[in-house]
mmCIF file of the N, C-alpha and C atoms, coordinates in Angstrom:
data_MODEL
# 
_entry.id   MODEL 
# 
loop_
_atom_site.group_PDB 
_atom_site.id 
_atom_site.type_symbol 
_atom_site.label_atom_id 
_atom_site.label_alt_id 
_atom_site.label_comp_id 
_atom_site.label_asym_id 
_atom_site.label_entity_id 
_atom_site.label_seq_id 
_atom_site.pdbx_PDB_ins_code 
_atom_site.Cartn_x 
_atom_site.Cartn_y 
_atom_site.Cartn_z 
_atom_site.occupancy 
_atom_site.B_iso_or_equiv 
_atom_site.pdbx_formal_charge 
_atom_site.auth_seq_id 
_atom_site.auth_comp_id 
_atom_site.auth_asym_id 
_atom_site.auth_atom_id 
_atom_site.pdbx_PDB_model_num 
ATOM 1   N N  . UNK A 1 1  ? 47.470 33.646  14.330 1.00 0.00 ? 1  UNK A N  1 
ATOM 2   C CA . UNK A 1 1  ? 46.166 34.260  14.415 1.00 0.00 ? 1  UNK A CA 1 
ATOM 3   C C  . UNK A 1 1  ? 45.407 34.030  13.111 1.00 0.00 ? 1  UNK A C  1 
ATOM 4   N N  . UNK A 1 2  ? 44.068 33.719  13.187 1.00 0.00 ? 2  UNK A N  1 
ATOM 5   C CA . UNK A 1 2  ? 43.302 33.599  11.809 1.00 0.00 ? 2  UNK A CA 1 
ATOM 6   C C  . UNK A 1 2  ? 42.483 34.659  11.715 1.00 0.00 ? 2  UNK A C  1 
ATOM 7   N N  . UNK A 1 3  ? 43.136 35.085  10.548 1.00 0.00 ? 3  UNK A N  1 
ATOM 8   C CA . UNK A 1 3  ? 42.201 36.171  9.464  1.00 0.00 ? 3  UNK A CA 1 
ATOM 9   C C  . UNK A 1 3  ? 40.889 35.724  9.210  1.00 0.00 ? 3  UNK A C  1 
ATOM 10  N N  . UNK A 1 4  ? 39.540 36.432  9.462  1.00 0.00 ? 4  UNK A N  1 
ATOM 11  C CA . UNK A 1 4  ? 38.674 35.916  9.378  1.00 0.00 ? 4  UNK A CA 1 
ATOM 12  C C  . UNK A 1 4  ? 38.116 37.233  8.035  1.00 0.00 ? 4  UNK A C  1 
ATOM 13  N N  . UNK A 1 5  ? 37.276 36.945  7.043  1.00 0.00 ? 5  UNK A N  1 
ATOM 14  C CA . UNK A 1 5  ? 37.207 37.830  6.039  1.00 0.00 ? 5  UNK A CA 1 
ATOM 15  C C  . UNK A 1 5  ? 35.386 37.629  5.961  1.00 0.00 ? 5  UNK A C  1 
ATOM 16  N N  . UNK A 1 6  ? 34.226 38.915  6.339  1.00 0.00 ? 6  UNK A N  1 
ATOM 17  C CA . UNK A 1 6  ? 33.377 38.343  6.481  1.00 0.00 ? 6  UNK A CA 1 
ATOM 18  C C  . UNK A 1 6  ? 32.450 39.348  4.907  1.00 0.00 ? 6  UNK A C  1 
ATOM 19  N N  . UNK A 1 7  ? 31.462 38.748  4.549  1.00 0.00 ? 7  UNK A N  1 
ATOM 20  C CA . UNK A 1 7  ? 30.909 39.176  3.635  1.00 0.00 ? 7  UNK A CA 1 
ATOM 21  C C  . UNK A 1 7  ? 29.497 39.580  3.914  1.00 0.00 ? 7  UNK A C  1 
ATOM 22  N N  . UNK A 1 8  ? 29.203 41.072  3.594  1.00 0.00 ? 8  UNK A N  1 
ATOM 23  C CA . UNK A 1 8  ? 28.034 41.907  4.259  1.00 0.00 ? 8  UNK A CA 1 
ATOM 24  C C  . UNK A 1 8  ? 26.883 41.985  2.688  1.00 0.00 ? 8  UNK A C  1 
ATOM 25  N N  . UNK A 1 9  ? 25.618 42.011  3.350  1.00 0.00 ? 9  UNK A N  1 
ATOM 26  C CA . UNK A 1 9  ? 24.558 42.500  2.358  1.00 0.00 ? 9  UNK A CA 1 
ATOM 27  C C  . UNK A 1 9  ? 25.028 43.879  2.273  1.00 0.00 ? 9  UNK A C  1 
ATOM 28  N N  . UNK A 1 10 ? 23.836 44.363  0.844  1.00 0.00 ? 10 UNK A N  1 
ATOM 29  C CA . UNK A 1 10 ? 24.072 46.022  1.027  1.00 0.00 ? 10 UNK A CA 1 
ATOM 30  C C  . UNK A 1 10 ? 23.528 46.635  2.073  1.00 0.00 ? 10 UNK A C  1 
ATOM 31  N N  . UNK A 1 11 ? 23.148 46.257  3.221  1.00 0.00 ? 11 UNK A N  1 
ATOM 32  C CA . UNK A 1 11 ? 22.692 46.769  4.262  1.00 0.00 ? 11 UNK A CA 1 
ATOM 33  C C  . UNK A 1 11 ? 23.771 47.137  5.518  1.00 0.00 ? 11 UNK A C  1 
ATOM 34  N N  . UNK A 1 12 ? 25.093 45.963  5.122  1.00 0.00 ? 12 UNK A N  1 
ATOM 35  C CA . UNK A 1 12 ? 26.269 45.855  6.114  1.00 0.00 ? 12 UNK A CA 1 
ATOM 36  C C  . UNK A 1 12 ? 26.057 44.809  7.262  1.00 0.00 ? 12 UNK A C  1 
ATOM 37  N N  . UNK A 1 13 ? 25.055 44.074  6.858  1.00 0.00 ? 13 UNK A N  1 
ATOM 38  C CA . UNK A 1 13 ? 24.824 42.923  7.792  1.00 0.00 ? 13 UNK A CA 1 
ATOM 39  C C  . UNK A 1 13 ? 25.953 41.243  7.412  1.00 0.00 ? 13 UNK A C  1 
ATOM 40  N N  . UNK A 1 14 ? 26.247 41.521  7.889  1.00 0.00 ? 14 UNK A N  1 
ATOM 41  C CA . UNK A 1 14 ? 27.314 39.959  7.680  1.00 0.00 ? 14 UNK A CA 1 
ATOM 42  C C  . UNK A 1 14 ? 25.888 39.020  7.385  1.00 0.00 ? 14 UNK A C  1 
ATOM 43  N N  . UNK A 1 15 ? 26.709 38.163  6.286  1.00 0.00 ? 15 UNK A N  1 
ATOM 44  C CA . UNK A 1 15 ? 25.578 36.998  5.730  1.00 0.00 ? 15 UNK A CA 1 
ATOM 45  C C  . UNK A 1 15 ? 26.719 35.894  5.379  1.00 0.00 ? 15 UNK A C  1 
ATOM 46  N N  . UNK A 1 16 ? 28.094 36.087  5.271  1.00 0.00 ? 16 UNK A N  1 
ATOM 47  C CA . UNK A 1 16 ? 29.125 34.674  5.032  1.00 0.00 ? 16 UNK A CA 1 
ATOM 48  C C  . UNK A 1 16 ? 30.256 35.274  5.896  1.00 0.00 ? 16 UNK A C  1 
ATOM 49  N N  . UNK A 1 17 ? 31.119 34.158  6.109  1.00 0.00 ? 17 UNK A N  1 
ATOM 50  C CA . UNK A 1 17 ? 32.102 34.258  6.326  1.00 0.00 ? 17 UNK A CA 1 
ATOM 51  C C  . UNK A 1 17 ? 33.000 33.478  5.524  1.00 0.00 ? 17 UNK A C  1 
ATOM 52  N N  . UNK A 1 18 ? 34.552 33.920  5.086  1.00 0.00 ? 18 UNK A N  1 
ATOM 53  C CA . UNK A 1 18 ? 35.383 33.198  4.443  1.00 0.00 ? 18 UNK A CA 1 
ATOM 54  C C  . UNK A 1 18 ? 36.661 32.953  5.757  1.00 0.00 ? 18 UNK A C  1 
ATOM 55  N N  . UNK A 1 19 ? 37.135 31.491  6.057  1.00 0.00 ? 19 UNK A N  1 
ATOM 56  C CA . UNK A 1 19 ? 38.169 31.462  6.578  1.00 0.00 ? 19 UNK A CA 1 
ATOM 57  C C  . UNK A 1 19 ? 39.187 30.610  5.908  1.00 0.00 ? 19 UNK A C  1 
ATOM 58  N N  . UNK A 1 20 ? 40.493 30.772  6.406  1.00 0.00 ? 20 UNK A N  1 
ATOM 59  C CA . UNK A 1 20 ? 41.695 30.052  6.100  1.00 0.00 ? 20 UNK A CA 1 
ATOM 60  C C  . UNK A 1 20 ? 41.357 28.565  5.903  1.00 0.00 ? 20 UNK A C  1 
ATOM 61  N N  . UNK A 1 21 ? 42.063 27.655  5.192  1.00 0.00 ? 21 UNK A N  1 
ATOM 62  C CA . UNK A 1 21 ? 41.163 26.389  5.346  1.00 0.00 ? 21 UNK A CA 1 
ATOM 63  C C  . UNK A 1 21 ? 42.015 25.362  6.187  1.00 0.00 ? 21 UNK A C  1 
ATOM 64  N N  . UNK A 1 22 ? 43.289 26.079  6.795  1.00 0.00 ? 22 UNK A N  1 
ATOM 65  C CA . UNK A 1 22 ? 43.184 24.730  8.219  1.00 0.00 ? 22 UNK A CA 1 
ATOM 66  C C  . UNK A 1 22 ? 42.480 25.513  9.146  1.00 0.00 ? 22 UNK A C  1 
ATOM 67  N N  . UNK A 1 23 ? 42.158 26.530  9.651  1.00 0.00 ? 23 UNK A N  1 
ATOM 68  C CA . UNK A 1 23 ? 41.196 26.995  10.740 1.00 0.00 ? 23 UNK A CA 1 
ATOM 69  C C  . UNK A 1 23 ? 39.892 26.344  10.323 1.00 0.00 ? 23 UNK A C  1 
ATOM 70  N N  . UNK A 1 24 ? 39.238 25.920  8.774  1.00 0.00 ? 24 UNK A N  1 
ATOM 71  C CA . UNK A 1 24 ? 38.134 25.473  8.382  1.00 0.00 ? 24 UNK A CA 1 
ATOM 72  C C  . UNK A 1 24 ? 38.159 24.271  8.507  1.00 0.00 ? 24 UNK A C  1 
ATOM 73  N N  . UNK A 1 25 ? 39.190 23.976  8.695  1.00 0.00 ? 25 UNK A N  1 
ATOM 74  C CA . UNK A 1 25 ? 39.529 21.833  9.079  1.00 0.00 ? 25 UNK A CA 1 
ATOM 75  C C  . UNK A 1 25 ? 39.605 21.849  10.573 1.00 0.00 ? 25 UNK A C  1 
ATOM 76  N N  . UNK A 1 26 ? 40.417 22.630  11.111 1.00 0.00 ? 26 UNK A N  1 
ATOM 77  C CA . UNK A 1 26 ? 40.230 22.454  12.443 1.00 0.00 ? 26 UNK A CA 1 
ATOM 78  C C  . UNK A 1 26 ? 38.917 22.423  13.132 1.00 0.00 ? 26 UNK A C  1 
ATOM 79  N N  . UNK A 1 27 ? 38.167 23.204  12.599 1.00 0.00 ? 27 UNK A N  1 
ATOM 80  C CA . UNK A 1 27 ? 36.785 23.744  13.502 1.00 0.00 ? 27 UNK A CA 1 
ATOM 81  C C  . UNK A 1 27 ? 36.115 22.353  13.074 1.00 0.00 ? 27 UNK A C  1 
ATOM 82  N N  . UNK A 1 28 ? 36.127 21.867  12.074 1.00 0.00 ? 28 UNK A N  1 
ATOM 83  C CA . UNK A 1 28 ? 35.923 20.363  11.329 1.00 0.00 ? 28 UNK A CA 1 
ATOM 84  C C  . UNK A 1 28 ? 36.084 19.434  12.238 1.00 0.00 ? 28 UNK A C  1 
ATOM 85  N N  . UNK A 1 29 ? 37.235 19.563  12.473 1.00 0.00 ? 29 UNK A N  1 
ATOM 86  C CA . UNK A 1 29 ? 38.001 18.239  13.797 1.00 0.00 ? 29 UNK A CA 1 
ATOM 87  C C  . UNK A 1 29 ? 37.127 18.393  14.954 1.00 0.00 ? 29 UNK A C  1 
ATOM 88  N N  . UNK A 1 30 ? 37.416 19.816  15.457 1.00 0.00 ? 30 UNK A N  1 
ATOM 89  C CA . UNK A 1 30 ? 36.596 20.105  16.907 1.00 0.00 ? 30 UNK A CA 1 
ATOM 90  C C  . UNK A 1 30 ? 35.187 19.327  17.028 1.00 0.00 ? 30 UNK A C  1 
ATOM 91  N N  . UNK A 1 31 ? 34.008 19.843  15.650 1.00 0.00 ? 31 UNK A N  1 
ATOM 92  C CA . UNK A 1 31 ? 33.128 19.395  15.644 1.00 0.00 ? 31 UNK A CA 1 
ATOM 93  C C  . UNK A 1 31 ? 32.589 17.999  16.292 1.00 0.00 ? 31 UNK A C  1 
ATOM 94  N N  . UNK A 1 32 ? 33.746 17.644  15.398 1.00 0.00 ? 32 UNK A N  1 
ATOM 95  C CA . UNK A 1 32 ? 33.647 15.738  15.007 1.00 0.00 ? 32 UNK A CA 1 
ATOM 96  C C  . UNK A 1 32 ? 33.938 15.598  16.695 1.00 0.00 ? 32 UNK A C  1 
ATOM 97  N N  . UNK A 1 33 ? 34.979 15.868  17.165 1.00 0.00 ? 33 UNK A N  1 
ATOM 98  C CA . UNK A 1 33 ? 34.778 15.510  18.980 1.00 0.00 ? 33 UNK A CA 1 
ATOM 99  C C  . UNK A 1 33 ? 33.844 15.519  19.671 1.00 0.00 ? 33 UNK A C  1 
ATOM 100 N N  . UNK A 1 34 ? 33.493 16.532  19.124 1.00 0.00 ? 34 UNK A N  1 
ATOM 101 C CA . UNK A 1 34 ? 32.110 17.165  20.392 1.00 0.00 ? 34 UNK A CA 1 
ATOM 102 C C  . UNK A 1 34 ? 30.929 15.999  20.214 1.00 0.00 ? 34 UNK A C  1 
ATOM 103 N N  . UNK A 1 35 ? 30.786 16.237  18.656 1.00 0.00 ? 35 UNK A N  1 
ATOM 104 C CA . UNK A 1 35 ? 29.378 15.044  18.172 1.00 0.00 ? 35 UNK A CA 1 
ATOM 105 C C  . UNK A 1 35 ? 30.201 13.641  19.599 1.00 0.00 ? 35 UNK A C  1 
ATOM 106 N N  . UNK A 1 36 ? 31.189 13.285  19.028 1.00 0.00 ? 36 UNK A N  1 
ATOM 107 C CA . UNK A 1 36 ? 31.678 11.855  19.677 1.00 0.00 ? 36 UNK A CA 1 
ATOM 108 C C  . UNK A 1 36 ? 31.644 12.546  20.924 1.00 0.00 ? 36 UNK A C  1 
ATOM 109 N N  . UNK A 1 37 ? 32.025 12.897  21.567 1.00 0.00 ? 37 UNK A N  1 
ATOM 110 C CA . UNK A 1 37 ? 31.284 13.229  23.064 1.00 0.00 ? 37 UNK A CA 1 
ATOM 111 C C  . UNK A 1 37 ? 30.098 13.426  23.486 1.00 0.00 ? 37 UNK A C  1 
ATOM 112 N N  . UNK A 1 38 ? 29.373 14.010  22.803 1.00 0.00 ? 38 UNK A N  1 
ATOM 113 C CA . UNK A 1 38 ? 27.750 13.927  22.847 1.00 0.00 ? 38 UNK A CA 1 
ATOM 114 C C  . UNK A 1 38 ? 27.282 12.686  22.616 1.00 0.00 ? 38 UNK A C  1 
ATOM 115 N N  . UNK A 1 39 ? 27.950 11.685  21.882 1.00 0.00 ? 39 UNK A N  1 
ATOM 116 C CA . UNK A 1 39 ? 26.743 10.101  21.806 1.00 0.00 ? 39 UNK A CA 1 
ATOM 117 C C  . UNK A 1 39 ? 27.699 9.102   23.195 1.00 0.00 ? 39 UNK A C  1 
ATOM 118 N N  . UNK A 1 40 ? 28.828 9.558   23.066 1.00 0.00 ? 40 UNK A N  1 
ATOM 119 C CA . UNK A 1 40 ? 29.652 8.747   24.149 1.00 0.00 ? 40 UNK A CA 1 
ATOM 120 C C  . UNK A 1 40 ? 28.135 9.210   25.671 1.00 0.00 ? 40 UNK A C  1 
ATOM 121 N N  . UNK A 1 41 ? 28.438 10.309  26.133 1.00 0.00 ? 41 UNK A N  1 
ATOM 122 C CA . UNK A 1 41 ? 27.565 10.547  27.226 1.00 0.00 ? 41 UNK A CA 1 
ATOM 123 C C  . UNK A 1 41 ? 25.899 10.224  26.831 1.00 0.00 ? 41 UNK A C  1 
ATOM 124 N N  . UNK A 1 42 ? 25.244 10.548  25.762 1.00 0.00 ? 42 UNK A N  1 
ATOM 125 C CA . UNK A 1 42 ? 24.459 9.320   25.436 1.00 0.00 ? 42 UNK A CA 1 
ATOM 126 C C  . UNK A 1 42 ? 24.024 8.160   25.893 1.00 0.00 ? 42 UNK A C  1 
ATOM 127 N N  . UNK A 1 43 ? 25.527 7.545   25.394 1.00 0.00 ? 43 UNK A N  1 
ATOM 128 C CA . UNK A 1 43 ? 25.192 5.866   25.425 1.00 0.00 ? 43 UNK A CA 1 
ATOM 129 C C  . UNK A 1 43 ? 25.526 6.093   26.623 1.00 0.00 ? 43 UNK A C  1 
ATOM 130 N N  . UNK A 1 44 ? 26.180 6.560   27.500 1.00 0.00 ? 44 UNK A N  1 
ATOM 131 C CA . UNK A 1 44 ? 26.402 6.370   28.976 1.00 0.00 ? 44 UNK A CA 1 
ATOM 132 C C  . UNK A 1 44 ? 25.313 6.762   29.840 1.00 0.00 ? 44 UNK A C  1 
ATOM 133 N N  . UNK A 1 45 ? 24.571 7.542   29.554 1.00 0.00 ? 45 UNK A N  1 
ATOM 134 C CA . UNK A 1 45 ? 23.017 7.544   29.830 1.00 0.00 ? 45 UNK A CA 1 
ATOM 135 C C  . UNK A 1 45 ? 22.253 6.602   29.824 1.00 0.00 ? 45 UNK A C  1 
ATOM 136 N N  . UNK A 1 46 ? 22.259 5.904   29.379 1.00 0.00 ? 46 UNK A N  1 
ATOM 137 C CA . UNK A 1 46 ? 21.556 4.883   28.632 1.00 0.00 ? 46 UNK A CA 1 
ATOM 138 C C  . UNK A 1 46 ? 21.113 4.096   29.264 1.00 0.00 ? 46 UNK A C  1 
ATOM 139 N N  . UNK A 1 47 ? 22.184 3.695   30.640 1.00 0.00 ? 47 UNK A N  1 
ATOM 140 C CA . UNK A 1 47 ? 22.237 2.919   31.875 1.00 0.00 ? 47 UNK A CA 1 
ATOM 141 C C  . UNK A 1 47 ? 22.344 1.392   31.220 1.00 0.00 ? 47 UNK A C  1 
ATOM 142 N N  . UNK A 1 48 ? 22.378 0.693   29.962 1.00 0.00 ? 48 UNK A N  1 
ATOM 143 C CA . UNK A 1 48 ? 22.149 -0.418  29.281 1.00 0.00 ? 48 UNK A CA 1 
ATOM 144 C C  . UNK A 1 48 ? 23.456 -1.521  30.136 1.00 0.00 ? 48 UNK A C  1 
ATOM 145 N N  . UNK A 1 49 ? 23.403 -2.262  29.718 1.00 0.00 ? 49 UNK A N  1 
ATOM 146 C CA . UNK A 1 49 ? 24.240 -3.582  30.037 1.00 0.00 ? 49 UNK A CA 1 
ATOM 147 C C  . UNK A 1 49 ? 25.092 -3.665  28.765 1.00 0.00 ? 49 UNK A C  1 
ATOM 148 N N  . UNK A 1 50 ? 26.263 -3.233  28.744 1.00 0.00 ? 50 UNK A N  1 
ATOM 149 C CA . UNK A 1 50 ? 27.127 -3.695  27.443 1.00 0.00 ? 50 UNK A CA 1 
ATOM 150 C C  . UNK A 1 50 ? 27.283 -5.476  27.221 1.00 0.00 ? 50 UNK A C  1 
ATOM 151 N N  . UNK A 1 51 ? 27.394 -5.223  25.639 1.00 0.00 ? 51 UNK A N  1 
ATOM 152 C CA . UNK A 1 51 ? 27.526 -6.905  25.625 1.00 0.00 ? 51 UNK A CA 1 
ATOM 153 C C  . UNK A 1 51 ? 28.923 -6.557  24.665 1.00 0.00 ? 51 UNK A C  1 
ATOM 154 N N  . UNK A 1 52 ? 29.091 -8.073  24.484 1.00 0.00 ? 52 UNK A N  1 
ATOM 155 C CA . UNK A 1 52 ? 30.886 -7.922  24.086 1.00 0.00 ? 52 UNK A CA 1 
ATOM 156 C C  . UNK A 1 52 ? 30.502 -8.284  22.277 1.00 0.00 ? 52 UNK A C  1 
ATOM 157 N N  . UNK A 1 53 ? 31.480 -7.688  21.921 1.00 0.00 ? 53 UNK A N  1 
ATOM 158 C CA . UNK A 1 53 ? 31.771 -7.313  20.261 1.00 0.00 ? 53 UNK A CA 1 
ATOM 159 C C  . UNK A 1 53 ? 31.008 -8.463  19.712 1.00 0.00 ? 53 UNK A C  1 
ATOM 160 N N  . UNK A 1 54 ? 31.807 -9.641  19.763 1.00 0.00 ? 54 UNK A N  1 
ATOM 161 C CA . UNK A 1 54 ? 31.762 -11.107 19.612 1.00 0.00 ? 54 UNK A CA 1 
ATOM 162 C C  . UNK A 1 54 ? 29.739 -10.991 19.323 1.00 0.00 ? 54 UNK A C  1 
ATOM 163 N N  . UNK A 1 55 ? 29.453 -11.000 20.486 1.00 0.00 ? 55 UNK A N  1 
ATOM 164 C CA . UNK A 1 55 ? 28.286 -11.361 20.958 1.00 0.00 ? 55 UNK A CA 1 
ATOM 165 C C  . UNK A 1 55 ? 26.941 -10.241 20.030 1.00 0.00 ? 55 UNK A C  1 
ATOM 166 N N  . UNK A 1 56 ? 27.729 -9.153  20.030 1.00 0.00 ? 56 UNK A N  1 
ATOM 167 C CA . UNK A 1 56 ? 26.674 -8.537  18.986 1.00 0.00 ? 56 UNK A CA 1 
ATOM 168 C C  . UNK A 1 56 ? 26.718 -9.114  17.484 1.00 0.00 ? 56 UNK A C  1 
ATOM 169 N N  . UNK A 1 57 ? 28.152 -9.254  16.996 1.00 0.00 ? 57 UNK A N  1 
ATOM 170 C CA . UNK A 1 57 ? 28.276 -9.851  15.686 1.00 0.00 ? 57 UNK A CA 1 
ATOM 171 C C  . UNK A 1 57 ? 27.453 -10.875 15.248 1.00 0.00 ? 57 UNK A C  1 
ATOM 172 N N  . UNK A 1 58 ? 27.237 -11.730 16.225 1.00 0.00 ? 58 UNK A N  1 
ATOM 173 C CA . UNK A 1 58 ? 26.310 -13.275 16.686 1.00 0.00 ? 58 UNK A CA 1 
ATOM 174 C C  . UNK A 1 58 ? 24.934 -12.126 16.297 1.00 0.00 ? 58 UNK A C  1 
ATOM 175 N N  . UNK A 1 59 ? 24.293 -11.781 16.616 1.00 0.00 ? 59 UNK A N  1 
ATOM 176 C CA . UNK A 1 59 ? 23.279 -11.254 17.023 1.00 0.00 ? 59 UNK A CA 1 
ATOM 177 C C  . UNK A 1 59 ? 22.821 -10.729 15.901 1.00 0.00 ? 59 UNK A C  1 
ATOM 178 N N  . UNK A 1 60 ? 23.581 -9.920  15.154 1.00 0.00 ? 60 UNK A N  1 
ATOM 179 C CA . UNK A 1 60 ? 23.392 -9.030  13.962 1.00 0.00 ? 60 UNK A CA 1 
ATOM 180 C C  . UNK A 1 60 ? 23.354 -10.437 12.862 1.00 0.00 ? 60 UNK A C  1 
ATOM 181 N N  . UNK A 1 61 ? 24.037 -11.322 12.747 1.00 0.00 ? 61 UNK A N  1 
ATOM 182 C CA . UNK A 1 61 ? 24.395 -12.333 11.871 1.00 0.00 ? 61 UNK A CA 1 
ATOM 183 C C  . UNK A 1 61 ? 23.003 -12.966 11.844 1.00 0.00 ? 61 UNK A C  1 
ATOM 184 N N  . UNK A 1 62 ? 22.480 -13.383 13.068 1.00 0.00 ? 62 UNK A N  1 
ATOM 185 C CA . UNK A 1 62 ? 21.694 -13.952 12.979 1.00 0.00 ? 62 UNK A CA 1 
ATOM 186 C C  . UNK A 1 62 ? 19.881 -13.222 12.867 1.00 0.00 ? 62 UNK A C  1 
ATOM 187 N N  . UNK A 1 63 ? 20.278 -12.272 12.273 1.00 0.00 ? 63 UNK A N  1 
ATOM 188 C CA . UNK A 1 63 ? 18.747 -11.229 12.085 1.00 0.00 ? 63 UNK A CA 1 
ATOM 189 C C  . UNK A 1 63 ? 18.770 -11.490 10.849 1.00 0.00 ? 63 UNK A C  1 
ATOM 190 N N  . UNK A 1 64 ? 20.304 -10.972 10.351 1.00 0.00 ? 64 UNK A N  1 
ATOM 191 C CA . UNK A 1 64 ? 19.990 -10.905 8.411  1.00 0.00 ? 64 UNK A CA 1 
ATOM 192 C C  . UNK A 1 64 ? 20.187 -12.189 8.185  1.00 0.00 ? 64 UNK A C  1 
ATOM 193 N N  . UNK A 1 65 ? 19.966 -12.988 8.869  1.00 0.00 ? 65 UNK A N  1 
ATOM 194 C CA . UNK A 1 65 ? 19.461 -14.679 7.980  1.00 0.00 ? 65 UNK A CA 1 
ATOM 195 C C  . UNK A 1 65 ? 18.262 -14.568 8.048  1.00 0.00 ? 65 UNK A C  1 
ATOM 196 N N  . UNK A 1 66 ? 17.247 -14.018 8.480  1.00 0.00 ? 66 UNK A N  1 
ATOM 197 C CA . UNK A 1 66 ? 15.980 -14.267 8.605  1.00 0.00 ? 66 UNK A CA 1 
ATOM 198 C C  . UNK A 1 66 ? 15.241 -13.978 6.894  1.00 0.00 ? 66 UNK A C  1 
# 
């Protein structure tokens, strides 16, 4: 279970929280999924035509010669 330790104005209104720091890495990790699930469904929105690795490398190579 994580101890969560929260820090109040003089009013008693929570304004921080302090947590354990693998519960603060974990929530870290979670994040980072979600973002990568949010651009994955994104780009799958997108309806686009994938092109292959190769073929973008070509593509990109040949812009920054310009």
């Amino acid at each position: 279970m994580t101890t969560t330790t929260f820090i109040t104005d003089q009013k008693g209104k929570k304004i921080s929280v302090v947590l354990p720091i693998k519960a603060y890495k974990q929530m870290l990790e979670e994040l980072e999924e979600l973002e990568d699930i949010r651009a994955y469904d994104k780009a799958k929105a997108k309806k686009e035509n994938p092109i292959l690795l190769k073929d973008a490398i070509q593509q990109r190579r040949k812009k920054t010669k310009v």
